[in-house]
Structures are given as structure tokens and as C-alpha cells.
C-alpha positions in Angstrom: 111.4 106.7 105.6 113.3 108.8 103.1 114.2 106.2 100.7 111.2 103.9 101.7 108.4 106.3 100.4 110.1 107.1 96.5 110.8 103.4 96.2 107.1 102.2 97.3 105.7 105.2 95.0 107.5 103.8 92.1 107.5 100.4 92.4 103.4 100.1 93.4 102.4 100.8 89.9 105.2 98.7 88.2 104.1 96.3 90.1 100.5 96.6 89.3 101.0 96.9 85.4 103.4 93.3 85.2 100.6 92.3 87.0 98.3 93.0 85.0 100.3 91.8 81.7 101.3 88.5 83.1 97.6 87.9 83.7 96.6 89.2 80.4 99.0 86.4 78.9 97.4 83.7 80.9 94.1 84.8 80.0 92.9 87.7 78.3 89.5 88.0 80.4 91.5 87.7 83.7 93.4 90.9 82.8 90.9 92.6 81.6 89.0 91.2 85.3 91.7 92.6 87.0 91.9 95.9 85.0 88.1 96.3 86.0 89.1 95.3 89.8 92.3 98.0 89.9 90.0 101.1 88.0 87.0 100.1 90.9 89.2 100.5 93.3 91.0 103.7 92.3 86.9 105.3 91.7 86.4 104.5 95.4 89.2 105.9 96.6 89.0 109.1 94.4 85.5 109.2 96.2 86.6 109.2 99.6 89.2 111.8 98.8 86.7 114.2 97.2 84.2 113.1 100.3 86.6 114.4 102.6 87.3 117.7 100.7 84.1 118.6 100.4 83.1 118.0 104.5 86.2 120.2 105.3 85.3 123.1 102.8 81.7 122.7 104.5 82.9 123.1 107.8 85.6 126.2 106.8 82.6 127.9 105.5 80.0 127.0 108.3 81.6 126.4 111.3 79.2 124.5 114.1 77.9 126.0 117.0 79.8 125.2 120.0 77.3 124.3 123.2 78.4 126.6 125.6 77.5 129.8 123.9 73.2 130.5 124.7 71.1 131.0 121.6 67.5 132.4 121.3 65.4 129.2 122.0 67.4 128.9 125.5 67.9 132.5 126.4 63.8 132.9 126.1 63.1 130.0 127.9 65.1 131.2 130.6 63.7 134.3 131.0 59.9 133.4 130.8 60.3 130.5 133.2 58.5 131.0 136.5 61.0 131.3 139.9 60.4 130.4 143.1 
């Protein structure tokens, strides 16, 4: 996985851009299609990225309450319930 990861970061976008020329010389409107298709995609996933920063900042900041520790609703309830 040492070589594998370098050579897939490079050639991915070298990839992507003869792509895109070679359908640009077909037809202009198809790279320009495919352009549109490649920048889509990359928003989305620059979503999902800041999506997932954001919930994990909120939850560093705010943990949740776990169950097993009683607040005030169910510490009052308990004490003004009637026992037999």
C-alpha cells in the first residue's frame, strides 16, 4: 500500500484531465458536460467533508448525556411517587 496510494493520488487527476481533453476534442459541449459532472461531484463531496467536521466539533463541544446518570425530571419523579 506504500507505492499503491502515491501512484493512485497522482495518476487520478491525470487521468481525469486527458479525460476531459479527449472529450473536449470530440465535442466541445461534452467536455464542458463532463467538466460540470467532475466540479458537481467534488461540491458534494467537499459537503460531506465539512458535514462531518462540523457534527464532530458539535459533539467536542457538547457532549450527550449518557442514560445512566439521573437528571431532575427523573430524580423528582422518584421522590414524589407514592410507595406501598
Amino acid at each position: 500500500m506504500r507505492i499503491a496510494k502515491p501512484v493512485l493520488l497522482v495518476s487520478t487527476p491525470i487521468g481525469v484531465a486527458w479525460g476531459l481533453y479527449e472529450a473536449w476534442k470530440v465535442r466541445w459541449w461534452l467536455g464542458l458536460l463532463m467538466a460540470l459532472l467532475v466540479g458537481v461531484i467534488s461540491l458534494f463531496s467537499w459537503m460531506t467533508v465539512r458535514r462531518i467536521q462540523a457534527e464532530r466539533l458539535a459533539l467536542e463541544e457538547d457532549p450527550p448525556l449518557s442514560d445512566n446518570t439521573p437528571n431532575e425530571t427523573t430524580a423528582n419523579a422518584d421522590a414524589n411517587s407514592p410507595r406501598e
